[in-house]
C-alpha positions in Angstrom: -117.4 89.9 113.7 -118.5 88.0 116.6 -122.0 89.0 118.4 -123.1 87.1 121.8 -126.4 86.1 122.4 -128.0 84.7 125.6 -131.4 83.0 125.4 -133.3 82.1 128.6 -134.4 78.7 127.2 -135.4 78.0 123.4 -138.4 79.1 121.9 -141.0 77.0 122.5 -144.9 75.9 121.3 -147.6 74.8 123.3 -149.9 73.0 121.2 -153.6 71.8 122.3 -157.1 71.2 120.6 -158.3 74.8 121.0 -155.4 76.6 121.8 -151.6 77.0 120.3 -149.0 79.6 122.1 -146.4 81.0 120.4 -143.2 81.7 122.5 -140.0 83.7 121.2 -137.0 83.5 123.5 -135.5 86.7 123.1 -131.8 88.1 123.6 -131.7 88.6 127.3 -128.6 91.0 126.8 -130.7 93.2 124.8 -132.3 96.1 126.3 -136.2 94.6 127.9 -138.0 93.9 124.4 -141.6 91.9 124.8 -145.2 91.5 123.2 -147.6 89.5 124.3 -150.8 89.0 122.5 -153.5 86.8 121.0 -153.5 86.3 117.1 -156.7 87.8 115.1 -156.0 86.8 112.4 -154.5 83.5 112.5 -154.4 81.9 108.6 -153.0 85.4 107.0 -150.6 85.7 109.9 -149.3 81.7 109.1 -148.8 82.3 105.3 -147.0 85.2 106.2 -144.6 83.9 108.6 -144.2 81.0 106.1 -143.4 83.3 103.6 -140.9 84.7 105.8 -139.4 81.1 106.3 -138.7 80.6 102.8 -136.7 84.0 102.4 -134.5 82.1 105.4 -133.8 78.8 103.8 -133.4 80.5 100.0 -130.2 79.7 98.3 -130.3 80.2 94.4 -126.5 80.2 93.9 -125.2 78.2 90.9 -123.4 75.3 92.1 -121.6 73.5 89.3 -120.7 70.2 89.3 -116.8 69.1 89.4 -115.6 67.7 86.1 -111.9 67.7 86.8 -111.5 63.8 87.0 -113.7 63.0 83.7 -112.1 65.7 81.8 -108.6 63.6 83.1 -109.9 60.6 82.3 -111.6 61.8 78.8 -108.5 62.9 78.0 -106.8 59.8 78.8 -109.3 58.0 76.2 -108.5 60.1 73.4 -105.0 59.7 73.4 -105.7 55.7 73.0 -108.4 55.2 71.0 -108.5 54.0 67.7 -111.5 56.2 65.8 -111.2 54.1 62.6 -110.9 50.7 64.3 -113.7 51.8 66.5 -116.4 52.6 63.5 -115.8 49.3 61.6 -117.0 48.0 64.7 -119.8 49.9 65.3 -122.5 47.6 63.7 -121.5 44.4 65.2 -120.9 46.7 69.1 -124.7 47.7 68.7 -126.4 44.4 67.9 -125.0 43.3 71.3 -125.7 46.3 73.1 -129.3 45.6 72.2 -129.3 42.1 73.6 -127.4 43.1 76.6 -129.8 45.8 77.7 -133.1 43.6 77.3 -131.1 40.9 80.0 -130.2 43.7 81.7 -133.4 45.7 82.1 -134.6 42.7 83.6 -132.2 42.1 86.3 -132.7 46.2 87.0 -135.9 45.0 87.7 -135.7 41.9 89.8 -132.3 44.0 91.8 -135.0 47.4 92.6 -137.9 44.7 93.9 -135.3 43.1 96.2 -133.2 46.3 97.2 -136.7 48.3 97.8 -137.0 48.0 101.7 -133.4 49.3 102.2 -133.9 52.3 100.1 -137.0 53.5 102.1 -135.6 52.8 105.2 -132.5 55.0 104.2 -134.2 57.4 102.7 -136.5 57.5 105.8 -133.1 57.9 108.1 -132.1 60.7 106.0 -135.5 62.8 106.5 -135.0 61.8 110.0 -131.2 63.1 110.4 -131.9 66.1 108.3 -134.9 67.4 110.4 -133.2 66.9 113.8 -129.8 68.6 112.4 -132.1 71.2 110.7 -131.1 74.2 113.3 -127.2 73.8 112.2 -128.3 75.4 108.5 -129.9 78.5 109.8 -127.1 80.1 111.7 -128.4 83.5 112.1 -131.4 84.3 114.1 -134.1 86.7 112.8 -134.4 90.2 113.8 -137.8 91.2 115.9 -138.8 94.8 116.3 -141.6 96.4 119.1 -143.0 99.8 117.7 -145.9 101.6 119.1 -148.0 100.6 116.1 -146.8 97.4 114.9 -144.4 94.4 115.5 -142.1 93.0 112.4 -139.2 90.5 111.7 -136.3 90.9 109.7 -134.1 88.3 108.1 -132.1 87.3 105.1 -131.7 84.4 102.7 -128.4 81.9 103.0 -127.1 83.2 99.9 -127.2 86.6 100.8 -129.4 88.1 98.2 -133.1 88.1 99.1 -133.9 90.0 102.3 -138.1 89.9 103.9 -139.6 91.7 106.2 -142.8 90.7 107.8 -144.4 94.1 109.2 -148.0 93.4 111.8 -150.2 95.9 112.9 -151.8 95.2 116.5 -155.2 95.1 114.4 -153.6 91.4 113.6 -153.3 90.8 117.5 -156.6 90.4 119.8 -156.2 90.9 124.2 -152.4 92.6 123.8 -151.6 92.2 127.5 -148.4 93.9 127.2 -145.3 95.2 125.1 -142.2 97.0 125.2 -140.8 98.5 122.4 -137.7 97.8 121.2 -134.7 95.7 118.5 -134.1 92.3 119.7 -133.0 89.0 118.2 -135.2 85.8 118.8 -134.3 82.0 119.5 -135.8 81.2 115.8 -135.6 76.9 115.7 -136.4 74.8 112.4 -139.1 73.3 114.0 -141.0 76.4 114.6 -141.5 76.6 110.9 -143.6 73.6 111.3 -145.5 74.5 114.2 -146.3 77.4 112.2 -148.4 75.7 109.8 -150.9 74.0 112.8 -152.2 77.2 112.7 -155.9 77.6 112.5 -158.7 79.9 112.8 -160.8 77.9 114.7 -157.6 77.7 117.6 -156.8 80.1 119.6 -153.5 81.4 119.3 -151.2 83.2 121.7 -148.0 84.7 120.5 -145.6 86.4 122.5 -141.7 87.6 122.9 -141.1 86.2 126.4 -140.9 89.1 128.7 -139.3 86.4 131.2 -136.6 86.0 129.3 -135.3 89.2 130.8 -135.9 88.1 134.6 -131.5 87.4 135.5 -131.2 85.5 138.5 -127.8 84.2 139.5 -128.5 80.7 140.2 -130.9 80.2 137.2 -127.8 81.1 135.0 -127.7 77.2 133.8 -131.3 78.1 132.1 -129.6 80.5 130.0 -128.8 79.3 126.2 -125.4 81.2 125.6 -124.9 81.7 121.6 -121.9 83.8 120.1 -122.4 83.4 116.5 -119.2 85.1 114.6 -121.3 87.0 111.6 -119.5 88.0 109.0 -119.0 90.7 107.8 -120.9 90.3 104.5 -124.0 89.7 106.6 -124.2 92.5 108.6 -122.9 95.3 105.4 -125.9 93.6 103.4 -128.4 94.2 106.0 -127.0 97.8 105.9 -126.8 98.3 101.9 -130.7 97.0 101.8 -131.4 100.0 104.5 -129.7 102.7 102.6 -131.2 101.1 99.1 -134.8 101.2 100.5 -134.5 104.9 101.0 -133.2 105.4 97.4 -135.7 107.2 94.7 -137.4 104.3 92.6 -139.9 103.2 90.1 -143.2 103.0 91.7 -146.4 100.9 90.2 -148.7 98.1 91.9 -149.4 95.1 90.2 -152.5 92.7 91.1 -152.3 89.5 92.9 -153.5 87.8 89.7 -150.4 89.6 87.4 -147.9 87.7 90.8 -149.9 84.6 90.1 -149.2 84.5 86.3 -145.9 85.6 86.3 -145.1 82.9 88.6 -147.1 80.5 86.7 -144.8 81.3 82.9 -141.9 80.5 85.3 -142.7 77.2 86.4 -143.8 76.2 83.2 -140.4 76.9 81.6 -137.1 76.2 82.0 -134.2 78.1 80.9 -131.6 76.6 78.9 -129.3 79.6 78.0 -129.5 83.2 78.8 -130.5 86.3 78.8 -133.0 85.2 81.9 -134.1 88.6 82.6 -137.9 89.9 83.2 -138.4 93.4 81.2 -140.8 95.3 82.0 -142.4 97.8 79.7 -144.2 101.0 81.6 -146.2 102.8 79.4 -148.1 105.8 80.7 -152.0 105.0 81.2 -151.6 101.6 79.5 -151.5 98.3 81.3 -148.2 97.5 82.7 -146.2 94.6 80.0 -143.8 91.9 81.6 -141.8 89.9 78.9 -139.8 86.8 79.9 -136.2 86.9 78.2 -135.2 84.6 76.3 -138.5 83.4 75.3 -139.8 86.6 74.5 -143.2 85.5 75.9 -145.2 89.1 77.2 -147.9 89.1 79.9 -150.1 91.5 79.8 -151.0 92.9 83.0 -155.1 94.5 82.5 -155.6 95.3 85.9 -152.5 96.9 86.7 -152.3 100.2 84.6 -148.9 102.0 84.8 -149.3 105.6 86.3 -146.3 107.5 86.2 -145.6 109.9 83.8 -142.6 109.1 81.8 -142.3 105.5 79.9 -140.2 102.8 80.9 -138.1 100.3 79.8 -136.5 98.2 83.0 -135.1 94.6 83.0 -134.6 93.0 86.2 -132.7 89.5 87.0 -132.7 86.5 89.6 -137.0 86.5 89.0 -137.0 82.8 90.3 -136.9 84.4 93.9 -140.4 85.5 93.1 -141.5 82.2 93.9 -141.3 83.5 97.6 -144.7 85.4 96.9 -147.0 82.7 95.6 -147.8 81.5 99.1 -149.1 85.2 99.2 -151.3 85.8 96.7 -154.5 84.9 98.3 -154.4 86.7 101.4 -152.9 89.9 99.5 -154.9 93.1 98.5 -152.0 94.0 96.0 -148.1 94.2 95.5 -146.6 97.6 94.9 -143.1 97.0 93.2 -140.2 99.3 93.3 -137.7 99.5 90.4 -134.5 101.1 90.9 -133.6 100.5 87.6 -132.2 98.0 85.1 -129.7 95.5 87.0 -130.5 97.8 90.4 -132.3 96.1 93.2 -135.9 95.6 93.5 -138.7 95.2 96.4 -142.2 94.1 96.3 -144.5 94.7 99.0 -147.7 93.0 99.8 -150.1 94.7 101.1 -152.2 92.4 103.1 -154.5 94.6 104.8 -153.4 94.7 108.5 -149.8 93.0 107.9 -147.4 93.6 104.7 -144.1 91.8 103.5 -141.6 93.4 101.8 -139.3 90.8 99.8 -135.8 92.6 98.6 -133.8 91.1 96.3 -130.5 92.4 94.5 -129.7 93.1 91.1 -129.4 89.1 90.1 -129.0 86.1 92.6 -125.1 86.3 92.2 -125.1 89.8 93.1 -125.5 89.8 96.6 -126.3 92.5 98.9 -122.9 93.4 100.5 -120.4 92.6 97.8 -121.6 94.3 94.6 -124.0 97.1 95.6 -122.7 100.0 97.6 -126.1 101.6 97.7 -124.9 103.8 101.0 -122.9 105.6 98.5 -126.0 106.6 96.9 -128.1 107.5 99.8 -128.3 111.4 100.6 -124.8 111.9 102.0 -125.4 116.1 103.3 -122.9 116.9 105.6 -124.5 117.1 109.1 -122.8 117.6 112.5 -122.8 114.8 115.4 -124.9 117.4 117.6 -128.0 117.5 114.7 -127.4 113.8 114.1 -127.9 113.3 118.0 -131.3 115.8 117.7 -132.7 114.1 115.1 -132.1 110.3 116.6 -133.3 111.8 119.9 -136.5 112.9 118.5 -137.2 110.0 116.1 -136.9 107.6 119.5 -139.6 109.2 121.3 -142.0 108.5 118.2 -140.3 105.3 117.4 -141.4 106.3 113.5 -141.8 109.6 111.6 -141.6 110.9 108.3 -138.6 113.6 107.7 -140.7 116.2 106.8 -142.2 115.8 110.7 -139.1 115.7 111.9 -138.1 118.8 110.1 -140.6 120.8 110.4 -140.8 119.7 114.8 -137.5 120.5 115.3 -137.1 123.4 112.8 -134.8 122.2 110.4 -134.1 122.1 107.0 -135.4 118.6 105.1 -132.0 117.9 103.6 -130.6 117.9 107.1 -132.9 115.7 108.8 -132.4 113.1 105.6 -128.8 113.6 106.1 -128.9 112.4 109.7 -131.4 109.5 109.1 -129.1 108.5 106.3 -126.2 108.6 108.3 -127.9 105.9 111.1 -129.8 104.4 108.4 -126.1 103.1 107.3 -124.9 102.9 110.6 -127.7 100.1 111.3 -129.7 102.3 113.8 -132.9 103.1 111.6 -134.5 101.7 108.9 -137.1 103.4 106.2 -140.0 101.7 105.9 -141.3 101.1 102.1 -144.9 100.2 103.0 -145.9 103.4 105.9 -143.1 105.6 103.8 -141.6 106.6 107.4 -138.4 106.1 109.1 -138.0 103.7 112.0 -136.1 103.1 114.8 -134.2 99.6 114.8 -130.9 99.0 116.2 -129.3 96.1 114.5 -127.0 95.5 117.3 -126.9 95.6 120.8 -123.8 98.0 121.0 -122.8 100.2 117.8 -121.3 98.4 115.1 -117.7 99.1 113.6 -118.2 101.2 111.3 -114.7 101.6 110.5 -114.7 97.6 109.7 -117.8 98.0 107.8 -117.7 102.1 106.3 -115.5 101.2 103.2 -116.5 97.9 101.7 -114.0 98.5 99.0 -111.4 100.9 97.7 -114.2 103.8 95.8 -114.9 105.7 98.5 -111.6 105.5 100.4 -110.0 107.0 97.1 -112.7 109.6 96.9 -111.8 110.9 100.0 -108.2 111.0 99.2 -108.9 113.0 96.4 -110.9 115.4 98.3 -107.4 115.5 100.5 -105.2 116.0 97.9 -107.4 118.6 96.6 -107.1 116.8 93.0 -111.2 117.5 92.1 -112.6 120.5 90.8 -116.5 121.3 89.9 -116.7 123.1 86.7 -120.5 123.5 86.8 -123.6 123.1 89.1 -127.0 123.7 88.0 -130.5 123.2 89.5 -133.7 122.9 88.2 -137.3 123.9 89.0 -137.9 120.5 90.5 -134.8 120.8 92.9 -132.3 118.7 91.2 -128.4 119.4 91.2 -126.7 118.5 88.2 -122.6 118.6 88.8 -120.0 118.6 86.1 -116.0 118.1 87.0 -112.6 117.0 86.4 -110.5 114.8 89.0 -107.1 114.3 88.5 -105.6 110.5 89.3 -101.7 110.2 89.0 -101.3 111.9 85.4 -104.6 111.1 84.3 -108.0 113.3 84.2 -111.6 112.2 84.3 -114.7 114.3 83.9 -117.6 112.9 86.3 -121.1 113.9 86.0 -124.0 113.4 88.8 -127.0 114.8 89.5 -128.5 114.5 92.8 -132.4 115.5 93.3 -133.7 117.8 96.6 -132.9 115.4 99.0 -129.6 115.0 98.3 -130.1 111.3 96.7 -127.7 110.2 93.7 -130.1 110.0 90.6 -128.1 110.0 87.6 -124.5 109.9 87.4 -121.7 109.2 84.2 -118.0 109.2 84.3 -115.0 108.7 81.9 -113.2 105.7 83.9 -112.9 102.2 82.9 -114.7 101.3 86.0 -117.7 103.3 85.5 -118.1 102.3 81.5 -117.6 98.4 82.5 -120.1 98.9 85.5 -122.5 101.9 85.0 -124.1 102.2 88.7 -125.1 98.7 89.3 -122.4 98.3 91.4 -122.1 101.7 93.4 -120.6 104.8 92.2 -116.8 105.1 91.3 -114.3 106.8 93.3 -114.8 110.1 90.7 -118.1 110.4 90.8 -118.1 110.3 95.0 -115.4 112.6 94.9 -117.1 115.2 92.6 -120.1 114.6 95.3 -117.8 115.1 98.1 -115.9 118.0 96.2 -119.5 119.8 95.8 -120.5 119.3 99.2 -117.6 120.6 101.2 -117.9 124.0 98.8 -121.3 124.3 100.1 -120.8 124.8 103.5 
């Protein structure tokens, strides 16, 4: 999937005694994006935009080592050794190994003295090609945003499974001269990283989006920095899944900076050796929230962090090393709020740091990336809305930039499911975005012209064989109940080839997927932590066309 970007120059910092400016060279084929403003709160802002760095350059992924050629060799060995020959030997092979490594420890030494100076000067050439090659690892520039209230980056980690989002208030900005709002991406170089961290509260500093970047001329067209980066399609699906999970009900509790710094703490002091490597935690209503580290079974004990919800809890999450990405937060940050969305289901944590927040994502486990494993779209509320009250409720949410959907309902008289409905619908289609730490929706378009959804809508077979079912009218809803709170629960049978199923869902008042069960293979191998199955999507589908 190949987008084009066109940068009028690179990003650039001006560095001096008393003053540093920051300059983002943005996508001049964008639609005119710029901010301009002087920071207010410089150290807070640095740690935060470091924070940001590390979700860019994080890849967890297992790589395991290739053994082919010893396991040849090994085998090679076997077939030719003598194991009797070789223990009658064994005594008079270890007296000389003895004498042979006490000559040869010392010509170790005498070889590392001598070979010293050519091993710091390669190591210092490697440092040296790695930081001036350091652009070609980050291949996808971040994601800025202009609102009326606030300016915020986007981006995602090389492996895939870790997305942050670095939200600022102007309250963080001193002297804003002048902004446009608006989605754009940024020239984001390696080397800004380290500028970043010359930040100081003594220096002024000036940070803005270029708003010259967006002044064409003809014969300045050889300033221009052309980029056409071919994204694939796992990239762009994972920044939509992470939308669409975002606005998904979840497990709500804050936790205190102290709680992040000691669960970060038992982590680096231990190393697992064998699994499970999951974190549990343990919600108990009124009593301090309980984190216990699998497989040692060590529990922290979190006194300052009291679990408020009503019902208790029992949630293991995986891939906790990511969390790391938060100690550079702790002391600038007034408190994390966490949201569980169950055991294996994705998480996010969001700092609150007064005037800013970050919200880190990560998926069910580090494997588990966002656009492979987790159809979370497929959970979203999924009401049936036509393309004129889609186009109403887009049109409204742009001239506030962000709103909540009982504000949107209630301003353009309809009903809340609708309105969700809609803002679902461009939430997945990469137009919006629901934002964990205001609890509004916002408007963000991800790219500068729509994206194919027809590339992107079915990111496996599920939901295309729901909707054949709904065609082939093999589904039937046996029962559907509500209760006082709003929730639907649905019971029925689908019918595949000469085989029946009996799905079960229930969806609470705003249409989102809360609970579901089904007979198939697929569904008892997987539960939800990898979307739906095809039955359960078409007893959804079934349900909804009924109730038109």
């Amino acid at each position: 999937m190949e987008f084009s970007y066109a940068y009028k120059g690179s990003t650039s910092v001006r560095d001096r005694a008393s003053e540093t400016q920051l300059s983002f060279s943005p996508d001049t084929k964008r639609p005119p994006t710029y901010f301009i403003g002087e920071l207010n709160k410089n150290v807070a802002f640095r740690e935060a935009i470091s924070a940001l760095h590390d979700v860019v350059v994080s890849d967890m992924r297992f790589k395991p080592k290739d053994k082919t050629q010893y396991k040849e060799w090994r085998a090679k060995q076997e077939e030719n050794l003598d194991w009797v020959e070789i223990t009658n030997q064994r005594q008079e092979v270890k007296q000389k190994i003895k004498e042979l490594q006490a000559e040869l420890y010392q010509l170790y030494q005498n070889s590392w003295e001598r070979r010293k100076p050519y091993w710091d000067a390669r190591s210092r050439f490697q440092n040296y090609v790695f930081q001036q090659q350091l652009d070609f690892y980050f291949v996808f520039d971040p994601v800025i945003t202009v609102h009326p209230d606030e300016i915020f980056f986007e981006c995602f980690s090389q492996d895939e499974s870790t997305y942050g989002r670095l939200g600022a208030s102007y309250e963080v900005f001193k002297n804003i001269n002048e902004f446009a709002c608006g989605t754009t991406n940024i020239d984001y170089s390696a080397a800004l990283y380290d500028e970043f961290q010359k930040i100081r509260s003594y220096k002024t500093t000036q940070f803005q989006v270029d708003p010259s970047g967006f002044e064409v001329q003809t014969t300045h067209e050889e300033t221009f920095k052309e980029v056409k980066i071919d994204l694939p399609e796992s990239w762009v699906r994972g920044f939509l899944q992470v939308s669409s999970a975002m606005s998904l009900p979840a497990i709500r509790f804050d936790l205190h900076p102290m709680d992040i710094y000691n669960l970060c703490l038992i982590l680096r002091r231990h190393k697992e050796k064998k699994g499970p490597r999951s974190l549990r935690y343990h919600l108990t209503p009124g009593q301090p929230i309980k984190i216990v580290f699998e497989p040692w079974d060590i529990e922290l004990t979190c006194p300052r962090s009291p679990y408020l919800g009503s019902d208790e809890q029992m949630i293991r999450v995986w891939g906790r090393r990511r969390l790391h990405i938060l100690e550079r937060l702790i002391p600038i940050t007034q408190k994390f709020t966490v949201h569980l969305l169950g055991t294996g289901m994705p998480s996010f944590y969001v700092a609150d740091l007064g005037d800013m927040s970050f919200t880190l994502g990560l998926s069910g486990w580090t494997a588990n990336d966002w656009a492979q494993a987790g159809n979370f779209d497929l959970m979203a509320p999924r009401a049936d809305v036509d393309s004129y009250t889609q186009q109403r409720v887009f049109e409204a949410l742009r001239e506030t930039w962000r709103e909540t959907a009982d504000s949107l309902a209630d301003r353009l008289n309809l009903s809340r499911t609708a309105v969700l409905g809609a803002l679902g619908a461009y939430t997945q289609a990469g137009r919006a975005i629901y934002d964990l730490n205001k609890q509004v929706y916002r408007l963000r378009e991800l790219s500068r012209e729509p994206l194919p959804m027809e590339r992107l809508r079915f990111a496996n077979e599920r939901e295309e064989k729901a909707t054949r079912f709904l065609s082939q009218n093999a589904i039937t809803v046996t029962s559907a109940t509500s209760d006082t709170a709003g929730n639907i629960a649905l019971q029925g049978t689908v019918k595949e080839n000469s085989r029946e199923y009996n799905p079960t869902l229930t969806c609470d008042r705003d249409e989102r997927m809360i609970q579901a069960e089904c007979t198939c293979n697929w569904h008892q191998q997987n539960k939800l932590y990898k979307g739906p199955c095809e039955h359960i999507l078409a007893l959804r589908m079934q349900h909804a066309r009924q109730c038109r």
